[in-house]
C-alpha positions as CSV (number, residue, x, y, z in Angstrom):
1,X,2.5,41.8,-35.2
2,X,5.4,40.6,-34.0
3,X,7.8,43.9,-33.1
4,X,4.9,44.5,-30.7
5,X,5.3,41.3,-28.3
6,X,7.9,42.3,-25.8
7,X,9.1,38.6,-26.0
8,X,10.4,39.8,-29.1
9,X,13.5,41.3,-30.6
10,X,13.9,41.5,-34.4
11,X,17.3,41.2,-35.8
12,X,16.9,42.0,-39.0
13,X,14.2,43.1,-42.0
14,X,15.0,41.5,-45.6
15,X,13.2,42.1,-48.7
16,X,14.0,38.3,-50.5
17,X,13.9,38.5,-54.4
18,X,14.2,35.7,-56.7
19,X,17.8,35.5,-58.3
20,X,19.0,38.2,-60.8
21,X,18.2,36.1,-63.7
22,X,14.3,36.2,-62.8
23,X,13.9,39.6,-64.1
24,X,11.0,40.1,-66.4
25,X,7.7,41.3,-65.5
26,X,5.0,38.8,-65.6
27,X,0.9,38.6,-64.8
28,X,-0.9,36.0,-63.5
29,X,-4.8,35.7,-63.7
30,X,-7.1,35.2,-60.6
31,X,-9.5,32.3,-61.5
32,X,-13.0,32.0,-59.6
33,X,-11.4,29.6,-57.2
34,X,-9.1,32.1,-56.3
35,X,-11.5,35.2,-56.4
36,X,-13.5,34.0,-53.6
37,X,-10.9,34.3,-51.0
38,X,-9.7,37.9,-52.0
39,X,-10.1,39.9,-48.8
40,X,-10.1,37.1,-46.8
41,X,-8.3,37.1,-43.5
42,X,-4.4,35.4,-44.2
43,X,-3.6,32.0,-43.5
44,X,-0.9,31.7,-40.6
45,X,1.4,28.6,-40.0
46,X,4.2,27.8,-38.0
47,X,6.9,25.0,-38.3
48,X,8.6,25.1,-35.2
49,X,12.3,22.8,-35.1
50,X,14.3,22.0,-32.3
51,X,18.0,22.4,-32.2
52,X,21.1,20.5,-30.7
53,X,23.5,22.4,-28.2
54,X,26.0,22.9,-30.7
55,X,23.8,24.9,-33.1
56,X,21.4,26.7,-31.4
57,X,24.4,29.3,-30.1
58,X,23.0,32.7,-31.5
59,X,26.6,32.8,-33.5
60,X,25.9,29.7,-35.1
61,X,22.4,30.6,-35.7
62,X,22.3,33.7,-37.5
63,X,25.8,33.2,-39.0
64,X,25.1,30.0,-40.6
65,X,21.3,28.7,-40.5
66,X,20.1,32.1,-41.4
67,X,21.7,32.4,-44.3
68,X,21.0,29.3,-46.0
69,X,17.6,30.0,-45.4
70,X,17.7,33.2,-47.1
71,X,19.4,32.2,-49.9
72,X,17.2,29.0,-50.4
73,X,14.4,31.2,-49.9
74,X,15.8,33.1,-53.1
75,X,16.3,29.9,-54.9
76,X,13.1,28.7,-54.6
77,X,11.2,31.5,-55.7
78,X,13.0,31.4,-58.8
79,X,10.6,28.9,-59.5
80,X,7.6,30.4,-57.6
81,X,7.7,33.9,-59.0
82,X,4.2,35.3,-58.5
83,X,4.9,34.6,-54.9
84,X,7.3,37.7,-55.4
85,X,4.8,40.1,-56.6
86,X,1.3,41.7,-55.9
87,X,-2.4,41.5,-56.3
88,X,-3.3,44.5,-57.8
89,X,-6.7,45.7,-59.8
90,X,-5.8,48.6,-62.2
91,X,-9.2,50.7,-63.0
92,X,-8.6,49.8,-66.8
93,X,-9.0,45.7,-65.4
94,X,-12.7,44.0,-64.9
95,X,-10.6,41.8,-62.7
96,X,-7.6,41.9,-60.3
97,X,-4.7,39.9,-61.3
98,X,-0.9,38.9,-59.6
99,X,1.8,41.2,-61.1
100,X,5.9,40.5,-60.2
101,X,7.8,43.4,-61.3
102,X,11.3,43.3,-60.5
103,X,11.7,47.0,-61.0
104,X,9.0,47.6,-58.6
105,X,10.8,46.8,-55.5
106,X,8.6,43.4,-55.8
107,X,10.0,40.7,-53.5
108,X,8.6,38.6,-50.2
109,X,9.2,40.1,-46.8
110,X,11.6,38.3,-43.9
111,X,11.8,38.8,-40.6
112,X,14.2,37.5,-38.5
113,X,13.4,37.6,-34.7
114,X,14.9,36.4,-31.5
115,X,12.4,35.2,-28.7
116,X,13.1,35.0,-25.0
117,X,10.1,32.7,-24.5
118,X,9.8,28.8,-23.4
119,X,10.5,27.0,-26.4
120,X,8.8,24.1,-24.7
121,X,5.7,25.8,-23.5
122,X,5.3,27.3,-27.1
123,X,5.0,23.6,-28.6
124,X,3.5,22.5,-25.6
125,X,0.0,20.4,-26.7
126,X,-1.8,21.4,-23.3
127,X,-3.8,24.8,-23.6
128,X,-1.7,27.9,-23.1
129,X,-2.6,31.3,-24.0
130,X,-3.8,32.0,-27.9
131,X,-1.9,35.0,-27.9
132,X,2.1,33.6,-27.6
133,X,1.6,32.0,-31.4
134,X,0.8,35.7,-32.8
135,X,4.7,36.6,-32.0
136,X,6.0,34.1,-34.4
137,X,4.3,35.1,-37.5
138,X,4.6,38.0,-39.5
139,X,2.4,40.3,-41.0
140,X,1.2,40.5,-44.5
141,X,0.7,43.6,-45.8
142,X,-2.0,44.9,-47.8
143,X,-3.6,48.4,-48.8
144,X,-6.3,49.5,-51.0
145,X,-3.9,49.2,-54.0
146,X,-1.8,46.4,-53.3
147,X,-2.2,43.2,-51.2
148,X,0.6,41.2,-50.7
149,X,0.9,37.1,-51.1
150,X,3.9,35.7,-49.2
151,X,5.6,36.8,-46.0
152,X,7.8,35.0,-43.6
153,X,9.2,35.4,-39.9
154,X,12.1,33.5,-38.6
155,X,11.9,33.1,-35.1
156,X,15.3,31.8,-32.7
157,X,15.1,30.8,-29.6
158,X,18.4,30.4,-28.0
159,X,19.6,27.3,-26.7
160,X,16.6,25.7,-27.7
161,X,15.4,26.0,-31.6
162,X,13.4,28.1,-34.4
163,X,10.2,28.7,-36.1
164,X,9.2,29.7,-39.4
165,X,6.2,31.6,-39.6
166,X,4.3,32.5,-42.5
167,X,1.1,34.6,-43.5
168,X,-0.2,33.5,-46.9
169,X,-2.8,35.2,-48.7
170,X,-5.6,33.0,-49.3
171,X,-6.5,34.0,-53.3
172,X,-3.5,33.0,-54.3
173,X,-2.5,30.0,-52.5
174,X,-4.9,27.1,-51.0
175,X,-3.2,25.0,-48.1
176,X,-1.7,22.5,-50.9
177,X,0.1,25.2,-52.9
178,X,1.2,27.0,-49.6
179,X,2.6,23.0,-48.5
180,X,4.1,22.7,-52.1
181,X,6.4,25.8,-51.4
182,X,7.6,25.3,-48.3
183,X,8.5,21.6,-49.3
184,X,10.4,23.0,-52.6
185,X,12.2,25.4,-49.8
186,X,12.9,22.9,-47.4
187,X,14.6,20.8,-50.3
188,X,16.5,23.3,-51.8
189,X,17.8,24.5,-48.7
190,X,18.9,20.7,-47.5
191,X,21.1,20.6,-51.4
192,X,22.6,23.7,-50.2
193,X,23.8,22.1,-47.1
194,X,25.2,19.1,-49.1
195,X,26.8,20.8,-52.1
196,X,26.6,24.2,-51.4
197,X,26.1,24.9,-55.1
198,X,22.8,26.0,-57.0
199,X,20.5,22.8,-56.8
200,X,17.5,21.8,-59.2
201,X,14.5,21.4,-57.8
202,X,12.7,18.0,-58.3
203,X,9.7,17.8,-61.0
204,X,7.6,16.6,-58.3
205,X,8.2,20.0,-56.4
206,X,7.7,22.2,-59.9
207,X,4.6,24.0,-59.7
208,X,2.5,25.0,-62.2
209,X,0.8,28.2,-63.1
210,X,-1.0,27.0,-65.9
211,X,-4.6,29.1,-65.4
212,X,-5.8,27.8,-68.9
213,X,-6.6,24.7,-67.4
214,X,-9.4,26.1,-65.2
215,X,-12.8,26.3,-67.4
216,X,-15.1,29.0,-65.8
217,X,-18.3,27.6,-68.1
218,X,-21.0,29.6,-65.4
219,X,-19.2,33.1,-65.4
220,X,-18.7,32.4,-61.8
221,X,-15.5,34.8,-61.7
222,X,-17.3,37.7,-62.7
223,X,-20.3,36.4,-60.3
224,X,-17.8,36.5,-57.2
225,X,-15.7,39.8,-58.1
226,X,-19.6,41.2,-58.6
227,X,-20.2,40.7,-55.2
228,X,-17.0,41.5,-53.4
229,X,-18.2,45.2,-54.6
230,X,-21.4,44.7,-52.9
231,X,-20.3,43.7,-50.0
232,X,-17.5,46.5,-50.2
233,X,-20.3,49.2,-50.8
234,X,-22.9,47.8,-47.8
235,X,-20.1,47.5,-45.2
236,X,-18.0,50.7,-46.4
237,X,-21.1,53.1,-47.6
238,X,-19.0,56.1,-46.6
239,X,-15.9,54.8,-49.0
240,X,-17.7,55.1,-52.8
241,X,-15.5,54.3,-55.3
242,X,-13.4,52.3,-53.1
243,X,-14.8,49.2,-54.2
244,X,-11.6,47.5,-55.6
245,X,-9.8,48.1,-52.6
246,X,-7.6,45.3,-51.7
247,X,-6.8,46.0,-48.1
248,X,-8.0,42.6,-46.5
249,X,-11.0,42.3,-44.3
250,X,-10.5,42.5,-40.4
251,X,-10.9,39.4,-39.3
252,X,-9.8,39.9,-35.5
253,X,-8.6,37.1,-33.9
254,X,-9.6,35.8,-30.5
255,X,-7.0,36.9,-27.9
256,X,-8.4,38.0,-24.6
257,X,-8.5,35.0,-22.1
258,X,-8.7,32.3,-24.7
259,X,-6.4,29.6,-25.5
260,X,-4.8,27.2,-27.9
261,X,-4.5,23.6,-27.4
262,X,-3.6,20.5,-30.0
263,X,-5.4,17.0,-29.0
264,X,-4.5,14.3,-31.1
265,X,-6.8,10.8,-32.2
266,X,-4.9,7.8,-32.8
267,X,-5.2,5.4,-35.2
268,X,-7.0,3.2,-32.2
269,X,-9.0,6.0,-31.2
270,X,-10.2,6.7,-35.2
271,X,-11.1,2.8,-35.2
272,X,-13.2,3.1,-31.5
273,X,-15.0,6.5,-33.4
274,X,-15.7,4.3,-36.5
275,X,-17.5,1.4,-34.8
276,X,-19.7,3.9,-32.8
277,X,-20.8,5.3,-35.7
278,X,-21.5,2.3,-37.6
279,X,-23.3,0.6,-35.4
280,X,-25.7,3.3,-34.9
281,X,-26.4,3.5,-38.4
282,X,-28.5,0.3,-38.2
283,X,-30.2,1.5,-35.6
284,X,-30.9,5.0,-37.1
285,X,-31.2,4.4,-41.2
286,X,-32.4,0.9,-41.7
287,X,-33.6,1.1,-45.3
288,X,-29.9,2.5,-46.3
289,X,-27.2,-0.1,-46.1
290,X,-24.4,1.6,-44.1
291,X,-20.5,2.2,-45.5
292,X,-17.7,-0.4,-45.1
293,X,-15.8,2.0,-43.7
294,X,-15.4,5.9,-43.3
295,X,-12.5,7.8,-43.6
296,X,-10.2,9.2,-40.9
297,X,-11.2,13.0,-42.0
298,X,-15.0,12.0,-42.0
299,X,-14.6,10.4,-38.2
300,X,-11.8,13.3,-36.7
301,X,-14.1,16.1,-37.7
302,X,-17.0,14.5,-36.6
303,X,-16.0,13.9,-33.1
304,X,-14.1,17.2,-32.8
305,X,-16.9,19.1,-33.8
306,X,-19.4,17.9,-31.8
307,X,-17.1,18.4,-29.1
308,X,-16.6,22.3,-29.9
309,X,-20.4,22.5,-30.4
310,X,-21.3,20.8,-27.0
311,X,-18.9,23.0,-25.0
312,X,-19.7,26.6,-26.5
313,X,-22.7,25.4,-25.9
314,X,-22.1,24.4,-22.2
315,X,-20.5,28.2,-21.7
316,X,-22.5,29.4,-23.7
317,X,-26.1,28.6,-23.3
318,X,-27.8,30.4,-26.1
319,X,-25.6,29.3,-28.5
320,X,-26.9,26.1,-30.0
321,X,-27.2,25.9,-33.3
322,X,-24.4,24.8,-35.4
323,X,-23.1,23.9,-39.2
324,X,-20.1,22.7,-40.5
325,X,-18.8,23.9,-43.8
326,X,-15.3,22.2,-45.6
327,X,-13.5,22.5,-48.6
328,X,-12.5,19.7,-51.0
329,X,-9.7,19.6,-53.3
330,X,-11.0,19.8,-57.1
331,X,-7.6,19.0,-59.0
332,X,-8.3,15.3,-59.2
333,X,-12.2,15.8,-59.2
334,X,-12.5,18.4,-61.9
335,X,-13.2,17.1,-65.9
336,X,-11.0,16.9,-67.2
337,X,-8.5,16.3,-64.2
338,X,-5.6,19.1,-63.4
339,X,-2.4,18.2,-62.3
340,X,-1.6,17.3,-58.6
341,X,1.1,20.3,-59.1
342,X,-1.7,23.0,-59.8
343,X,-0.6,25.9,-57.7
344,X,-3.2,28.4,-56.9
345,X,-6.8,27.9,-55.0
346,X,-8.3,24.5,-56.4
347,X,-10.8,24.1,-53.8
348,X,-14.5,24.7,-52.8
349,X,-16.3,24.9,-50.1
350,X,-19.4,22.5,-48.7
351,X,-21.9,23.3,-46.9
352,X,-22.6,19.9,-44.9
353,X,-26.8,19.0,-44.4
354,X,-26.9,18.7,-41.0
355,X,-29.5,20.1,-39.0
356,X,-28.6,23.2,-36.7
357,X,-29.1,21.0,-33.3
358,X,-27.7,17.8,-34.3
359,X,-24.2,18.8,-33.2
360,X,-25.5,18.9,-29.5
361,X,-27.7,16.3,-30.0
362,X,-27.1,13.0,-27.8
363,X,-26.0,11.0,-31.1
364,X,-24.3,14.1,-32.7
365,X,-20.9,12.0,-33.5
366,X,-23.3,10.2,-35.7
367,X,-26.2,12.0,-36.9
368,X,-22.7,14.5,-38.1
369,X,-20.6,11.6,-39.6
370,X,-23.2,10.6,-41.7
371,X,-23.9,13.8,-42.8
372,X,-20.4,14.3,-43.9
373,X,-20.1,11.2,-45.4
374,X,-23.3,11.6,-48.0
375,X,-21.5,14.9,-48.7
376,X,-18.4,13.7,-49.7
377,X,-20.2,10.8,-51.9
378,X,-22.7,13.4,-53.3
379,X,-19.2,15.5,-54.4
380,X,-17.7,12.1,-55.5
381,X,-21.0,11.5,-57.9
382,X,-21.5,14.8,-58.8
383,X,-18.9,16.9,-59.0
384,X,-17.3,19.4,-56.7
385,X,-18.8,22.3,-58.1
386,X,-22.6,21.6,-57.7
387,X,-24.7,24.7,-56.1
388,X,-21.4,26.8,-56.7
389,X,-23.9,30.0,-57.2
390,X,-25.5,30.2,-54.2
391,X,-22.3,29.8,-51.8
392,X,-22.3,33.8,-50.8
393,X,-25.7,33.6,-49.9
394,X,-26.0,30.6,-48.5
395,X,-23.1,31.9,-45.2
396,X,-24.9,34.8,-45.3
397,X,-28.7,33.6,-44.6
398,X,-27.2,31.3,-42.2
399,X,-25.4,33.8,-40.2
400,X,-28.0,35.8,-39.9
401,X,-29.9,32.9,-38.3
402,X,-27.5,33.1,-35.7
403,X,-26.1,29.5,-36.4
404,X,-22.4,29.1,-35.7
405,X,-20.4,28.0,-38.7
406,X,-17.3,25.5,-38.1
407,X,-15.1,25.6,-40.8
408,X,-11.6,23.3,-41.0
409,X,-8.0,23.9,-42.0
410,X,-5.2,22.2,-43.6
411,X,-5.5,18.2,-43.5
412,X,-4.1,15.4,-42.6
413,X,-2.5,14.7,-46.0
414,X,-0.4,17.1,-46.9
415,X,2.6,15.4,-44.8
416,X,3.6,18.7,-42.7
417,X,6.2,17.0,-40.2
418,X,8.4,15.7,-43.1
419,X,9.6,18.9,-43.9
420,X,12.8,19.2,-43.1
421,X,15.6,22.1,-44.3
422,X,18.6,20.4,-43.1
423,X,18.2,20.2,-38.9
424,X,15.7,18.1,-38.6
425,X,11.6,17.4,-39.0
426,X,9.5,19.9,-37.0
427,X,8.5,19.1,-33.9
428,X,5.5,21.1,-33.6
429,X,3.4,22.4,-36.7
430,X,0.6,25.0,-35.9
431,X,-2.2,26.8,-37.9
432,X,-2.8,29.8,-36.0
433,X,-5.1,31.4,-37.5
434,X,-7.6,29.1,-36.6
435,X,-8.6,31.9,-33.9
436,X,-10.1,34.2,-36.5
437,X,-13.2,32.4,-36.7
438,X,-14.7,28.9,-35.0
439,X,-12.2,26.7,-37.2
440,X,-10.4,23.3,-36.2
441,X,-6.7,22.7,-37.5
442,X,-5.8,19.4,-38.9
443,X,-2.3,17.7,-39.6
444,X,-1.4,14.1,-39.6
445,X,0.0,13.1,-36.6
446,X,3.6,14.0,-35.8
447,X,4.9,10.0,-34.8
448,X,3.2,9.3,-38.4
449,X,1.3,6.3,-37.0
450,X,-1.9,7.0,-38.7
451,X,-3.5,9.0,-36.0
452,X,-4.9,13.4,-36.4
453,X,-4.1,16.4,-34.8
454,X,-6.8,19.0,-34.2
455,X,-6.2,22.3,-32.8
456,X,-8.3,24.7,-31.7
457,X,-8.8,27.8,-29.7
458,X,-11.5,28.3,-27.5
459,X,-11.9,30.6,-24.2
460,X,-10.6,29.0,-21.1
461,X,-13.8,27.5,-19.9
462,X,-15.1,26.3,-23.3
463,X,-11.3,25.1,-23.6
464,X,-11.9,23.2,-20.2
465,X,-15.2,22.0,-21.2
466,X,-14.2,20.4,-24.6
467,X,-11.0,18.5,-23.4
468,X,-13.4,16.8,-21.0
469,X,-15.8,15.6,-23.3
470,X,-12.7,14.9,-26.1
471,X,-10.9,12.7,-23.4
472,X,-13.6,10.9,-21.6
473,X,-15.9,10.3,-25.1
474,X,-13.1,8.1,-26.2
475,X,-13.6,5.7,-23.0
């Protein structure tokens, strides 16, 4: 947490809530998209925005940017209001569900901070300790009764600039929903600037909480709340009855002499990756006519990964089997289609068919592209849900094989460095969570010329290790 960096002095502690009007109790249902994530660890972010002379004065700061946040904050969740609330799971309920109640001191946390750290060697690319991000986001709280969804830490750095941190519970929001949010704050706090009046927020930034549009035809919620109790009872055996607990699983990130870098492949580099690939695929798979092209995410985690797995690998000797595992937005893919506005978890997860060695193999970039690729086109044919049942078991027979799983975060779509709330775009955006388990970071890049940002955290040597092979394999 935060209070505990000695970088660190919080201002203030608010407890936001939606405007007066917004006063009725409401429920929201889980779906099985969202079930799967429940004690899973939070999802951490940081927009980090630089600030001219004349405003980043701590008077003008918390006298003027602070509140506009706040109330924008307010504003927006207006129109977000589970957001506001809880996950609970009453005894009486088969299922846990979100409740807001405004009588129940329901509301999102904010934490307003002041930092005495190096703005630039926070944003700074090159690898710096993995611990520094932790200040800037806040914690979400959550307890065997109760898990909250939404909390938010506003960092200032004097003479310098800002971040906004946030911790987002994962069954509630996927990384397009968590976007969607900060986009509709970001607007309504720039109309706040302009007019200073109550704005509307645009349709396109409306979401929808519409859970009658997800069909669960294979009973797949009931299959994943099932076995969130059994793993509750096998890893807890001394807690019986404690099997709807809510607290969220300790998922520890990696601090101690590990570090945090963001490398970037251009739109030239994605190109170089994409001609390596294809013509190996002649060589490799001559009775399957190879792709026209392959996408940018297909090529960026390709490279990256085979990167990570070569120089864990490198450190760690024994460590050499891999797998890769993403998830793929269903809004568009699902039948019939749900609307690009869906707010909630819309995404599952793939298992890529790779084989465990491939990723340190000498032609890993390609043996993994391709992989990737057939996946996605197996999804695109298909449907996104195929195998959905054996997902659980699947992470868990390969963990127990003691093959590494890679998994990825955010994407390079959802447009992170346009949001602006009224000082400009951000000019560093960071998932920092990352470091809870072996996961690469993706956002487009920040000049918006068509290139990816991947960032990682590794320990120092590994770190060392991977830039090496990142830098030199694109030469």
């Amino acid at each position: 947490m935060a209070s505990n960096n000695k970088n660190i002095k919080i201002h203030e502690h608010f407890k936001v809530v939606p405007p007066p009007s917004s006063t009725q109790t409401s429920t929201t249902p889980l779906t099985f998209f969202d079930i799967f994530w429940l004690r899973f660890h939070p999802v951490e972010r940081i927009f980090y925005y630089t600030l001219p002379n004349s405003q980043s004065h701590p008077s003008f700061f918390y006298q003027n940017i602070v509140p506009k946040l706040k109330t924008s904050l307010s504003l927006t969740l207006q129109h977000f209001l589970p957001l506001a609330g809880k996950i609970i799971w009453p005894s009486d309920s088969p299922k846990p569900f979100i409740q807001f109640n405004p009588n129940d001191d329901d509301g999102v946390s904010l934490l307003i901070a002041e930092s005495d750290s190096d703005f630039n060697h926070v944003i700074e690319n090159s690898p710096h300790e993995a611990s520094l991000s932790h200040s800037f986001v806040p914690h979400l709280e959550s307890t065997d009764s109760f898990a909250s969804i939404i909390s938010f830490q506003i960092t200032f750095f004097p003479k310098s600039g800002f971040s906004i941190g946030l911790s987002t519970h994962h069954a509630v929001l996927d990384g397009k929903s968590s976007t969607l949010f900060i986009k509709a704050w970001a607007y309504l706090c720039n109309k706040i600037i302009e007019t200073e009046e109550s704005p509307i927020l645009l349709p396109k930034l409306q979401p929808s909480f519409d859970r009658e549009i997800i069909k669960d035809q294979n009973g797949l919620g009931d299959s994943f709340t099932s076995n969130w109790i059994e793993i509750m009872a096998k890893m807890f055996p001394n807690e019986k009855g404690n099997e709807r607990c809510l607290k969220i699983l300790p998922f520890q990130p990696k601090l101690d002499d590990y570090v945090r870098a963001t490398f970037e492949l251009t739109r030239e580099n994605l190109s170089t990756i994409k001609q390596m690939v294809l013509s190996k695929w002649e060589i490799f798979d001559t009775n399957e006519s190879k792709p026209q092209t392959l996408s940018s995410f297909v090529l960026t985690c390709a490279y990256s990964l085979v990167c990570l797995a070569k120089a864990i690998h490198g450190v760690e000797n024994e460590k050499e089997k891999f797998a890769f595992a993403f998830t793929v937005d269903c809004r568009a893919r699902l039948e019939p289609p749900i609307p690009n506005n869906y707010f909630g978890n819309c995404v599952w997860g793939n298992f890529v068919d790779t084989k465990p060695y491939d990723f340190i193999n000498e032609d890993g970039v390609f043996l993994v592209a391709k992989s990737i690729h057939e996946k996605i086109v197996t999804i695109n044919e298909k449907g996104p849900l195929e195998g959905t049942n054996g997902a659980f078991d699947k992470y868990m027979s390969m963990a127990s094989e003691g093959i590494e799983i890679i998994g990825v975060a955010g994407s390079n779509r959802f447009g992170v460095y346009e949001i602006d709330f009224g000082w400009g775009r951000p000019e560093k955006v960071e998932i920092v969570s990352v470091d809870r388990g072996s996961t690469i970071g993706l956002a487009e890049s920040k000049n918006g010329k068509g290139g990816i940002e991947v960032g990682l955290v590794l320990n120092r040597h590994a770190m060392d290790l991977f830039s090496t092979l990142f830098l030199e394999g694109l030469h």
